[in-house]
C-alpha positions in Angstrom: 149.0 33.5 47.2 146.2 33.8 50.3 143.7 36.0 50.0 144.4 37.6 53.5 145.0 41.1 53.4 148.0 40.2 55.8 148.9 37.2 54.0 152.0 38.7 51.6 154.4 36.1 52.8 151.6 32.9 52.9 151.1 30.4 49.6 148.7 28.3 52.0 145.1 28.8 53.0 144.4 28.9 56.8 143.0 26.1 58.3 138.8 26.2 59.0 139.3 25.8 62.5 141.8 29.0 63.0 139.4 31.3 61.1 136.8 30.0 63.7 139.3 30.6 66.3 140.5 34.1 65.5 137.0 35.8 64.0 135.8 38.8 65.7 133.4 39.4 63.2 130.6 38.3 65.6 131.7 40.9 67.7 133.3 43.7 66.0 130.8 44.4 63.2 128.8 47.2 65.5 132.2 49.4 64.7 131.3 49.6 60.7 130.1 53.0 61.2 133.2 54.4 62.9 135.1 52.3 60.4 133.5 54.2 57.4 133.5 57.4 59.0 137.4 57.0 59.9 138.1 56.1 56.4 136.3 58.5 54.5 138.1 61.1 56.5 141.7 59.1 55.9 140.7 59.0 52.1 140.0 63.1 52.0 143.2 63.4 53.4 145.2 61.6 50.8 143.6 63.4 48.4 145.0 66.9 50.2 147.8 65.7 50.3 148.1 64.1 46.5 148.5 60.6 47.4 145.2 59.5 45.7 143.3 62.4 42.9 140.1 64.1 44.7 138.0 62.0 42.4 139.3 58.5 43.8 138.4 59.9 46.9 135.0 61.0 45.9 134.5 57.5 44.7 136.1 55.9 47.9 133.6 57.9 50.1 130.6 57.5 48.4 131.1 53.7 47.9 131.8 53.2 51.6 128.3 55.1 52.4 126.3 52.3 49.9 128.8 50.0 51.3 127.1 51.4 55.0 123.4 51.4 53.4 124.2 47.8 53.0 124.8 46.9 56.3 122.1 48.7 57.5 119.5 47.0 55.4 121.1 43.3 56.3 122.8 42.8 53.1 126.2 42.6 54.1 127.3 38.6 54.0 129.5 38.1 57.1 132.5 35.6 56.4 134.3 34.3 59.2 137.5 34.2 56.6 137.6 37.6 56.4 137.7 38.1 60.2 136.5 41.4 61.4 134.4 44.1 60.2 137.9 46.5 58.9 138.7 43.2 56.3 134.6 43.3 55.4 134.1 46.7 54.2 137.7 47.1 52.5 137.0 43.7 50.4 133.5 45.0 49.6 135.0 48.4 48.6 137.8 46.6 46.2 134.7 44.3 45.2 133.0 47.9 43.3 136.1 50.2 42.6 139.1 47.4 42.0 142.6 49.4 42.7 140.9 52.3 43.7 139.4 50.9 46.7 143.2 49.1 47.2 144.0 52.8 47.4 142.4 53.8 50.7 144.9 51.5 52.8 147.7 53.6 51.6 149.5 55.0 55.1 147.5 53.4 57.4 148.0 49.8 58.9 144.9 47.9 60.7 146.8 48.0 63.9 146.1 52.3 64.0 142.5 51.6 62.1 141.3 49.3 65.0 142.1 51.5 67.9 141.0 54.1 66.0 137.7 53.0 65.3 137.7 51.8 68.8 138.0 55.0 70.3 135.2 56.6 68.0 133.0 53.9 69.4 134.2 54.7 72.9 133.4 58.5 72.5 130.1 57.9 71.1 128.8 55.3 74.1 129.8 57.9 76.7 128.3 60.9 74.9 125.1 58.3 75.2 125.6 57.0 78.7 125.7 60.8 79.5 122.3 61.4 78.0 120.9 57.9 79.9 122.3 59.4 83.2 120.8 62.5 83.3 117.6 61.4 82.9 118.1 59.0 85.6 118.9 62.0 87.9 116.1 64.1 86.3 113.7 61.1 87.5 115.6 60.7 90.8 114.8 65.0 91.1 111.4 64.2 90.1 110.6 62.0 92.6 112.2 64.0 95.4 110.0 66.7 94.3 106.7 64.1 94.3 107.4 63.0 98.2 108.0 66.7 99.4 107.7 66.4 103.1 107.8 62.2 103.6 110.2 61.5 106.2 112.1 58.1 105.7 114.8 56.4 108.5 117.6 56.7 107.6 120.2 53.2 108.0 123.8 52.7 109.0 124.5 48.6 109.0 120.6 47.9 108.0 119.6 49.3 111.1 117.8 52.4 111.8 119.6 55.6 112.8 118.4 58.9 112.1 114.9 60.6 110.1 115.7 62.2 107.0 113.5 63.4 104.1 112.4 61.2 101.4 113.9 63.8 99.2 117.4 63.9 100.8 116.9 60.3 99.9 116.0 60.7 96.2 118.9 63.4 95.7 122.0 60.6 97.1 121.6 59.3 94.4 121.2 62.3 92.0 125.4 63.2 93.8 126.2 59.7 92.8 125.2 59.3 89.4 126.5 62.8 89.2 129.6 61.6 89.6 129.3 58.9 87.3 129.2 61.5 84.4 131.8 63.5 85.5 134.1 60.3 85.5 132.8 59.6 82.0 133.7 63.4 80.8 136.9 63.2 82.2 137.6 59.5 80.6 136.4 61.4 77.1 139.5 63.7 77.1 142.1 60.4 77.0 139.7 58.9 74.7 139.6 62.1 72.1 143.2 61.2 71.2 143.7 60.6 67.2 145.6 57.1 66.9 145.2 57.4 62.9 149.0 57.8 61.6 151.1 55.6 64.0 150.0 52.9 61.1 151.6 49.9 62.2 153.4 50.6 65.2 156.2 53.6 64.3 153.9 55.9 61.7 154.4 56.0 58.0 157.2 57.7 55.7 154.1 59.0 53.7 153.8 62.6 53.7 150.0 62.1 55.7 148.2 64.8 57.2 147.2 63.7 60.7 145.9 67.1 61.8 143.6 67.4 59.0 142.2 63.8 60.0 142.2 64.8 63.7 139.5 68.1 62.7 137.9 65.6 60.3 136.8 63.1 62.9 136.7 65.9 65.9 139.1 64.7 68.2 140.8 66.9 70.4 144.6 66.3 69.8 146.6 64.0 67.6 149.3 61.0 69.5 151.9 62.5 70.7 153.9 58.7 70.2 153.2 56.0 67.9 154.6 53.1 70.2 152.5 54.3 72.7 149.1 54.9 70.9 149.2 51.9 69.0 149.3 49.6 71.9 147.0 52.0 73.9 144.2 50.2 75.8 144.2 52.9 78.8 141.0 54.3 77.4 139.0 51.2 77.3 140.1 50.1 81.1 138.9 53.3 82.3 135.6 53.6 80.5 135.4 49.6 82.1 136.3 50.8 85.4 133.9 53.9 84.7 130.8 51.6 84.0 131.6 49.6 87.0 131.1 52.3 89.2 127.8 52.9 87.2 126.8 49.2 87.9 127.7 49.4 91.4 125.2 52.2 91.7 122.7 50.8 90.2 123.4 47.7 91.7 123.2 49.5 95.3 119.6 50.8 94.6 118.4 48.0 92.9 119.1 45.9 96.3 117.9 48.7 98.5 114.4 48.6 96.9 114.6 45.2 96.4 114.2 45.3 100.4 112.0 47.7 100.3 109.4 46.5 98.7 109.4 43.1 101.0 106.5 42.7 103.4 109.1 43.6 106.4 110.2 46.8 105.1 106.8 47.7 103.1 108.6 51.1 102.1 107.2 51.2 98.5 105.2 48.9 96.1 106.6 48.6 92.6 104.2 48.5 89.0 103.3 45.7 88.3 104.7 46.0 84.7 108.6 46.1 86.0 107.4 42.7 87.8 107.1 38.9 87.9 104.9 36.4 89.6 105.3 32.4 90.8 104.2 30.0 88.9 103.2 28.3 92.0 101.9 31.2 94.5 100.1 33.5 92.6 100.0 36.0 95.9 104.0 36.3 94.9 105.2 39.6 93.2 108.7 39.3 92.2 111.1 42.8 91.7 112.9 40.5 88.9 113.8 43.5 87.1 116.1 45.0 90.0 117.3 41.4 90.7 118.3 41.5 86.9 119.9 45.1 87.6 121.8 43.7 90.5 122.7 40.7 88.9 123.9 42.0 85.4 126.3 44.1 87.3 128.6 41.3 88.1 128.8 41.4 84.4 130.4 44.3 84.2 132.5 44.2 86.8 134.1 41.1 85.5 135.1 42.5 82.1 137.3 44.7 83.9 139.1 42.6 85.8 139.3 40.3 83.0 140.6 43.6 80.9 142.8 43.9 83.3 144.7 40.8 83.3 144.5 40.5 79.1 147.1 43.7 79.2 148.6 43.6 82.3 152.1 42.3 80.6 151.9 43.4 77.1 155.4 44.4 75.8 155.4 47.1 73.5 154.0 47.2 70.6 150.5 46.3 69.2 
Protein backbone atom coordinates (compact mmCIF):
# COMPACT_ATOMS: atom_id res chain seq x y z
CA UNK A 1 0.00 0.00 0.00
CA UNK A 2 1.76 3.72 -0.59
CA UNK A 3 2.95 5.45 1.97
CA UNK A 4 1.06 8.69 1.02
CA UNK A 5 -1.20 9.97 3.49
CA UNK A 6 -3.69 10.33 0.53
CA UNK A 7 -2.78 7.19 -1.05
CA UNK A 8 -5.75 4.74 0.48
CA UNK A 9 -6.75 3.56 -3.00
CA UNK A 10 -2.87 3.31 -4.50
CA UNK A 11 -0.64 -0.30 -4.39
CA UNK A 12 2.07 1.68 -6.51
CA UNK A 13 4.77 4.18 -5.56
CA UNK A 14 4.73 7.53 -7.40
CA UNK A 15 7.06 8.01 -9.93
CA UNK A 16 10.55 10.31 -8.94
CA UNK A 17 9.73 12.75 -11.43
CA UNK A 18 6.03 13.59 -10.04
CA UNK A 19 7.22 13.97 -6.45
CA UNK A 20 9.72 16.58 -8.05
CA UNK A 21 6.83 17.95 -9.90
CA UNK A 22 4.21 18.35 -7.24
CA UNK A 23 6.60 19.30 -3.94
CA UNK A 24 6.05 22.44 -2.26
CA UNK A 25 8.17 21.59 0.39
CA UNK A 26 10.76 24.18 -0.83
CA UNK A 27 8.18 26.57 -0.53
CA UNK A 28 5.74 25.83 2.16
CA UNK A 29 8.01 24.88 4.99
CA UNK A 30 8.00 28.67 6.46
CA UNK A 31 4.11 27.69 7.45
CA UNK A 32 5.38 24.99 10.23
CA UNK A 33 4.70 27.31 12.87
CA UNK A 34 1.16 28.08 11.95
CA UNK A 35 0.86 24.40 11.12
CA UNK A 36 1.79 23.51 14.85
CA UNK A 37 -0.03 26.14 16.35
CA UNK A 38 -3.30 25.16 14.33
CA UNK A 39 -2.92 21.65 15.40
CA UNK A 40 -2.31 21.88 18.80
CA UNK A 41 -5.39 23.91 19.07
CA UNK A 42 -7.44 21.17 16.80
CA UNK A 43 -5.96 18.50 19.19
CA UNK A 44 -7.28 20.49 22.53
CA UNK A 45 -10.48 20.46 20.98
CA UNK A 46 -10.91 16.78 20.35
CA UNK A 47 -10.02 16.33 23.67
CA UNK A 48 -13.13 18.71 24.81
CA UNK A 49 -15.06 17.17 22.90
CA UNK A 50 -13.95 13.24 23.80
CA UNK A 51 -12.71 12.32 20.57
CA UNK A 52 -9.15 11.74 21.76
CA UNK A 53 -8.47 11.51 26.14
CA UNK A 54 -6.82 15.02 27.42
CA UNK A 55 -3.61 13.01 27.78
CA UNK A 56 -3.21 12.11 24.01
CA UNK A 57 -3.61 15.54 23.59
CA UNK A 58 -1.01 16.58 26.04
CA UNK A 59 1.19 14.26 24.26
CA UNK A 60 0.21 15.49 20.72
CA UNK A 61 1.03 19.13 21.78
CA UNK A 62 4.07 18.76 23.45
CA UNK A 63 5.49 16.47 20.69
CA UNK A 64 4.63 18.98 17.98
CA UNK A 65 6.59 21.84 20.11
CA UNK A 66 10.05 19.40 20.01
CA UNK A 67 8.78 18.50 16.64
CA UNK A 68 8.99 22.81 16.18
CA UNK A 69 12.43 22.99 18.31
CA UNK A 70 13.60 20.68 15.54
CA UNK A 71 13.03 22.71 12.78
CA UNK A 72 14.20 25.57 14.32
CA UNK A 73 17.60 24.08 15.12
CA UNK A 74 17.89 22.58 11.20
CA UNK A 75 17.20 19.12 12.22
CA UNK A 76 14.22 18.52 10.32
CA UNK A 77 15.20 16.26 6.98
CA UNK A 78 13.06 17.68 4.16
CA UNK A 79 11.82 14.82 1.74
CA UNK A 80 10.48 15.81 -1.43
CA UNK A 81 8.20 12.36 -1.08
CA UNK A 82 6.42 13.74 1.57
CA UNK A 83 5.53 16.89 -0.29
CA UNK A 84 4.81 19.81 1.95
CA UNK A 85 5.46 20.92 5.33
CA UNK A 86 1.49 19.50 6.75
CA UNK A 87 2.79 15.67 5.52
CA UNK A 88 6.40 16.55 7.43
CA UNK A 89 5.42 17.28 10.84
CA UNK A 90 2.29 14.71 10.89
CA UNK A 91 4.91 11.76 9.76
CA UNK A 92 7.45 13.12 12.35
CA UNK A 93 4.63 13.18 14.95
CA UNK A 94 3.51 9.39 14.08
CA UNK A 95 7.39 8.75 13.92
CA UNK A 96 7.43 9.47 18.27
CA UNK A 97 3.73 8.75 19.43
CA UNK A 98 2.63 5.80 16.68
CA UNK A 99 -1.48 5.89 16.69
CA UNK A 100 -1.58 8.69 18.86
CA UNK A 101 -0.12 11.05 16.58
CA UNK A 102 -2.60 9.12 13.71
CA UNK A 103 -5.08 10.66 16.11
CA UNK A 104 -4.66 14.33 15.46
CA UNK A 105 -6.00 14.04 11.72
CA UNK A 106 -9.25 12.95 13.14
CA UNK A 107 -12.07 15.68 11.56
CA UNK A 108 -9.89 17.57 9.70
CA UNK A 109 -8.79 17.05 5.95
CA UNK A 110 -5.46 18.90 4.52
CA UNK A 111 -7.67 20.76 2.16
CA UNK A 112 -9.20 23.01 5.60
CA UNK A 113 -5.48 22.53 7.29
CA UNK A 114 -3.77 24.36 4.31
CA UNK A 115 -5.95 27.35 3.97
CA UNK A 116 -5.94 27.35 7.42
CA UNK A 117 -2.46 27.70 8.10
CA UNK A 118 -2.40 29.93 5.15
CA UNK A 119 -4.44 32.42 6.66
CA UNK A 120 -2.43 32.37 10.07
CA UNK A 121 0.49 33.14 7.97
CA UNK A 122 -1.42 35.96 6.18
CA UNK A 123 -2.53 37.56 9.54
CA UNK A 124 0.86 37.52 10.92
CA UNK A 125 2.78 39.29 7.67
CA UNK A 126 0.20 42.04 7.82
CA UNK A 127 0.34 42.57 11.67
CA UNK A 128 4.26 42.94 10.50
CA UNK A 129 3.94 45.02 7.39
CA UNK A 130 1.92 47.29 9.78
CA UNK A 131 4.76 47.63 12.18
CA UNK A 132 7.43 48.19 8.89
CA UNK A 133 4.95 50.97 7.65
CA UNK A 134 4.70 52.99 10.46
CA UNK A 135 8.07 53.42 10.87
CA UNK A 136 8.41 54.31 7.38
CA UNK A 137 5.94 57.26 8.07
CA UNK A 138 7.56 57.95 11.49
CA UNK A 139 10.87 58.55 9.25
CA UNK A 140 8.96 60.33 6.51
CA UNK A 141 7.47 62.70 9.85
CA UNK A 142 10.96 62.90 10.94
CA UNK A 143 12.39 64.25 8.08
CA UNK A 144 9.53 66.75 7.51
CA UNK A 145 10.37 67.91 10.85
CA UNK A 146 14.41 68.12 9.99
CA UNK A 147 13.75 70.48 6.66
CA UNK A 148 11.29 72.85 8.58
CA UNK A 149 11.09 75.81 6.37
CA UNK A 150 13.02 74.34 2.94
CA UNK A 151 10.84 75.14 0.05
CA UNK A 152 10.93 72.53 -2.79
CA UNK A 153 9.02 73.00 -6.53
CA UNK A 154 6.68 71.28 -6.75
CA UNK A 155 5.97 69.10 -10.44
CA UNK A 156 2.98 68.20 -12.51
CA UNK A 157 4.34 66.14 -15.87
CA UNK A 158 8.17 66.58 -14.60
CA UNK A 159 7.95 70.11 -14.95
CA UNK A 160 7.89 72.74 -12.40
CA UNK A 161 4.69 74.20 -11.17
CA UNK A 162 4.19 75.61 -7.89
CA UNK A 163 6.65 76.05 -4.33
CA UNK A 164 5.66 73.95 -1.64
CA UNK A 165 7.45 73.09 1.65
CA UNK A 166 9.86 70.31 1.92
CA UNK A 167 7.62 69.11 4.61
CA UNK A 168 4.33 69.04 2.65
CA UNK A 169 6.67 66.98 0.62
CA UNK A 170 7.79 64.48 3.30
CA UNK A 171 4.07 64.15 4.70
CA UNK A 172 2.56 62.82 0.81
CA UNK A 173 3.90 60.24 1.43
CA UNK A 174 3.12 59.75 5.22
CA UNK A 175 -1.10 59.97 3.48
CA UNK A 176 0.05 57.35 1.15
CA UNK A 177 1.58 54.74 3.12
CA UNK A 178 -1.18 55.62 5.51
CA UNK A 179 -3.38 54.19 3.37
CA UNK A 180 -1.49 51.35 2.71
CA UNK A 181 -2.20 50.12 6.38
CA UNK A 182 -5.53 50.93 6.42
CA UNK A 183 -6.00 48.55 3.22
CA UNK A 184 -3.95 45.96 5.17
CA UNK A 185 -6.39 46.33 8.40
CA UNK A 186 -9.33 46.10 6.41
CA UNK A 187 -7.86 42.90 4.36
CA UNK A 188 -7.25 41.41 8.13
CA UNK A 189 -10.99 41.16 8.88
CA UNK A 190 -11.57 38.62 5.56
CA UNK A 191 -8.47 37.06 6.60
CA UNK A 192 -9.54 36.35 10.45
CA UNK A 193 -12.07 33.94 9.15
CA UNK A 194 -11.58 30.18 10.85
CA UNK A 195 -11.48 27.65 7.74
CA UNK A 196 -10.72 24.71 10.26
CA UNK A 197 -13.96 22.38 10.18
CA UNK A 198 -15.04 22.51 6.42
CA UNK A 199 -12.37 19.39 6.36
CA UNK A 200 -12.48 18.28 2.96
CA UNK A 201 -14.84 20.34 1.23
CA UNK A 202 -18.55 19.86 3.13
CA UNK A 203 -17.24 19.68 7.09
CA UNK A 204 -17.20 16.53 9.08
CA UNK A 205 -20.07 14.32 10.83
CA UNK A 206 -17.70 14.53 13.87
CA UNK A 207 -19.22 16.22 16.78
CA UNK A 208 -16.02 19.05 16.42
CA UNK A 209 -15.98 22.20 18.25
CA UNK A 210 -15.13 24.95 15.69
CA UNK A 211 -15.85 27.78 18.07
CA UNK A 212 -13.51 26.58 20.62
CA UNK A 213 -10.76 26.43 17.79
CA UNK A 214 -11.77 29.82 16.41
CA UNK A 215 -10.96 31.48 20.39
CA UNK A 216 -8.02 29.07 20.42
CA UNK A 217 -6.24 30.47 17.34
CA UNK A 218 -7.94 34.28 17.83
CA UNK A 219 -9.80 34.53 14.78
CA UNK A 220 -12.66 36.72 14.63
CA UNK A 221 -15.50 34.41 13.32
CA UNK A 222 -15.85 30.87 12.18
CA UNK A 223 -16.95 30.06 8.00
CA UNK A 224 -20.14 30.68 7.57
CA UNK A 225 -19.92 27.79 4.29
CA UNK A 226 -17.63 25.00 3.81
CA UNK A 227 -17.78 25.01 -0.13
CA UNK A 228 -16.92 28.41 0.02
CA UNK A 229 -14.07 28.59 2.63
CA UNK A 230 -12.42 25.62 1.36
CA UNK A 231 -11.80 26.96 -2.03
CA UNK A 232 -11.35 30.49 -0.58
CA UNK A 233 -8.32 32.28 -2.15
CA UNK A 234 -10.07 35.99 -1.76
CA UNK A 235 -7.79 36.76 1.09
CA UNK A 236 -4.57 36.02 -0.50
CA UNK A 237 -5.56 38.16 -3.92
CA UNK A 238 -6.27 41.02 -1.80
CA UNK A 239 -3.27 41.00 0.55
CA UNK A 240 -1.39 40.65 -3.32
CA UNK A 241 -3.27 43.46 -4.56
CA UNK A 242 -2.54 45.23 -1.10
CA UNK A 243 1.29 44.80 -1.44
CA UNK A 244 1.13 45.99 -4.89
CA UNK A 245 -0.06 49.23 -3.88
CA UNK A 246 2.73 49.17 -1.31
CA UNK A 247 5.31 48.50 -4.19
CA UNK A 248 3.89 51.09 -6.27
CA UNK A 249 4.72 53.50 -3.55
CA UNK A 250 7.76 52.64 -2.94
CA UNK A 251 8.37 52.18 -6.35
CA UNK A 252 7.20 56.02 -6.98
CA UNK A 253 9.71 57.38 -4.40
CA UNK A 254 12.35 55.22 -5.20
CA UNK A 255 12.32 56.81 -8.91
CA UNK A 256 11.64 60.30 -7.66
CA UNK A 257 14.93 60.35 -5.70
CA UNK A 258 16.47 58.32 -8.10
CA UNK A 259 16.15 61.81 -10.11
CA UNK A 260 16.86 63.58 -7.51
CA UNK A 261 19.95 62.85 -6.69
CA UNK A 262 21.31 63.19 -10.57
CA UNK A 263 23.55 66.04 -11.32
CA UNK A 264 20.43 67.85 -13.14
CA UNK A 265 18.18 67.82 -10.37
CA UNK A 266 20.94 67.90 -7.45
CA UNK A 267 17.90 67.93 -4.90
CA UNK A 268 19.59 65.60 -2.34
CA UNK A 269 22.81 63.43 -2.04
CA UNK A 270 22.26 59.94 -0.71
CA UNK A 271 24.93 57.92 2.01
CA UNK A 272 27.21 56.44 0.56
CA UNK A 273 26.40 53.11 2.41
CA UNK A 274 22.81 52.69 0.53
CA UNK A 275 25.24 53.10 -2.71
CA UNK A 276 27.26 51.67 -5.57
CA UNK A 277 30.12 52.78 -7.70
CA UNK A 278 31.59 51.83 -11.55
CA UNK A 279 33.95 49.65 -11.89
CA UNK A 280 35.17 51.82 -14.61
CA UNK A 281 34.49 55.57 -13.40
CA UNK A 282 35.26 55.82 -10.05
CA UNK A 283 33.54 59.57 -9.96
CA UNK A 284 30.17 57.31 -10.50
CA UNK A 285 27.83 56.94 -7.40
CA UNK A 286 25.02 54.64 -8.21
CA UNK A 287 21.35 54.85 -6.02
CA UNK A 288 21.39 50.88 -6.77
CA UNK A 289 19.42 50.40 -3.77
CA UNK A 290 16.26 52.50 -5.02
CA UNK A 291 16.84 51.03 -8.56
CA UNK A 292 16.56 47.60 -6.61
CA UNK A 293 13.31 49.17 -4.82
CA UNK A 294 11.93 50.08 -8.13
CA UNK A 295 12.77 47.12 -9.79
CA UNK A 296 11.73 44.44 -7.21
CA UNK A 297 8.32 45.92 -7.51
CA UNK A 298 7.57 44.44 -10.81
CA UNK A 299 7.96 41.42 -8.71
CA UNK A 300 5.16 41.91 -6.91
CA UNK A 301 2.96 43.14 -9.11
CA UNK A 302 3.35 40.12 -11.31
CA UNK A 303 2.26 37.58 -8.58
CA UNK A 304 -0.98 39.18 -8.66
CA UNK A 305 -1.78 39.06 -11.96
CA UNK A 306 -0.39 35.66 -12.14
CA UNK A 307 -2.74 35.00 -8.87
CA UNK A 308 -5.23 36.13 -10.70
CA UNK A 309 -5.36 34.02 -13.68
CA UNK A 310 -4.33 30.66 -11.44
CA UNK A 311 -8.18 31.10 -9.89
CA UNK A 312 -9.88 32.96 -12.30
CA UNK A 313 -12.02 29.60 -13.38
CA UNK A 314 -11.81 27.37 -10.50
CA UNK A 315 -15.16 25.35 -10.14
CA UNK A 316 -16.15 24.70 -6.74
CA UNK A 317 -14.50 23.00 -4.63
CA UNK A 318 -10.80 22.86 -3.38
Amino acid sequence: MSQKTWGGRFSGATDERVEQFTESISVDRRLYRHDIRASQAHARMLAEVGLITTPEADAISATLDGIAADIEAGRMEYKVSLEDIHTHIEKALIARLGDVGRKLHTGRSRNDQVVTDVKLWVRDAIDELDERLKELQRAFVQSAEREDGVILPGYTHLQRAQPVLAAHYFLAYAEKFQRDRERLADARKRVNVLPLGAAALAGSSLPIDRESVRQKLGFDSVAANSLDVSSDRDFLLEFVFDLSMIAVHLSGWAEEWIIWSTTEFNFLELPDAFCTGSSIMPHKKNPDVLELTRGKSGRVIGTLNQLLILVKALPLAY
